[in-house]
N, C-alpha and C positions, 0 to 999 in steps of 0.2 A: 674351733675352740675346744681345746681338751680338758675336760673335767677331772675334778680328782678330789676324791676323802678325805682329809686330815684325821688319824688319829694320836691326841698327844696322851702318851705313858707318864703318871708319877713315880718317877726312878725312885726316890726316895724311902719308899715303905718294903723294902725286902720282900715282894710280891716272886713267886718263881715264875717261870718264863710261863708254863701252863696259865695260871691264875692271871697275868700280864694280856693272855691271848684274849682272854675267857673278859677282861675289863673294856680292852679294846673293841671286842667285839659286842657288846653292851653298847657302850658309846655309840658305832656303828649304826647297829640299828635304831637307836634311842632317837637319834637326830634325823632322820628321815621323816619322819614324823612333822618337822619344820620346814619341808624341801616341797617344793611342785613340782606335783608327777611327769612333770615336761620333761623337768630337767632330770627326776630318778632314769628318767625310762633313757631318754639321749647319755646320760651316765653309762647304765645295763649294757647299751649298744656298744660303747666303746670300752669294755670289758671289764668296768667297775674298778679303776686305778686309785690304791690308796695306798697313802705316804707315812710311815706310823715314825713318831718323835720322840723325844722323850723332853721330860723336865728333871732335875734334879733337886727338888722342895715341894710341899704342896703349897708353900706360899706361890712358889713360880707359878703351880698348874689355877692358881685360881685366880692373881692376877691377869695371868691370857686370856682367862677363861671371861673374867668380866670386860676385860677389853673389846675383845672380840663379839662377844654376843651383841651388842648394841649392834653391831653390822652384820653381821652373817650367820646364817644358824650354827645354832653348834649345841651340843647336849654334854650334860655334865654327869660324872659318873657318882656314887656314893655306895661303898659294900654295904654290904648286911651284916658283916663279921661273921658268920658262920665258918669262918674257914682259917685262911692264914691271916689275915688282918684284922683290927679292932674295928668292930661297928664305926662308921660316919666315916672313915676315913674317904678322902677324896682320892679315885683310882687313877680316871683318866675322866677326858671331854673327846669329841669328835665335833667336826667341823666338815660340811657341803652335805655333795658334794659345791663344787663351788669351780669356779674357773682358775686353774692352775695357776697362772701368773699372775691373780688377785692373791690365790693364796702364799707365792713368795714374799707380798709383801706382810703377813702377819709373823710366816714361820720361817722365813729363810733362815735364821740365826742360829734355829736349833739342830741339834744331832737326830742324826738316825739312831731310834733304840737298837 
């Protein structure tokens, strides 16, 4: 069983690729937080594989976002605005890790950012 991260990007808000990284990896760790250590630690083993997406609305990233959490952890992101975006803006969510081909059926649809 190969594990694997979901992190989904809101393309939407002209974040630069830095700020993009800096969201997703928030998400990241935010959602571990909801995962058992079983399955962090059998993740870690198999060299911590994640799949980063993108959405193009934050209407998209919050729809998935409510979809999904009813079944699978997943952590949702919100800036601070201290930087390039307005306070509350929705950045990104992260998802597992979780079992790869559970997760094609949430996110097959979307693009790689």
């Amino acid at each position: 069983m190969e594990l694997v991260q979901y992190i989904i990007i809101n393309n939407s808000l002209g974040m630069k690729k830095g700020k993009m990284v800096a969201q997703g990896c928030h998400a990241s760790i935010a959602v571990l937080e909801k995962v058992n250590l079983k399955i962090i630690n059998e993740w870690k083993n198999q060299g911590m594989k994640k799949i980063v997406l993108k959405v193009n609305s934050t209407k998209e990233l919050l729809e998935l976002f409510q979809k999904i959490k009813k079944e699978l952890p997943c952590a949702l992101i919100t800036d601070a605005g201290k930087t390039q975006i307005v306070s509350g803006s929705k950045t990104a969510f992260a998802c597992g890790p979780i079992e790869e081909e559970k997760g094609k059926k949430y996110f097959g649809e979307l693009k790689l950012l």
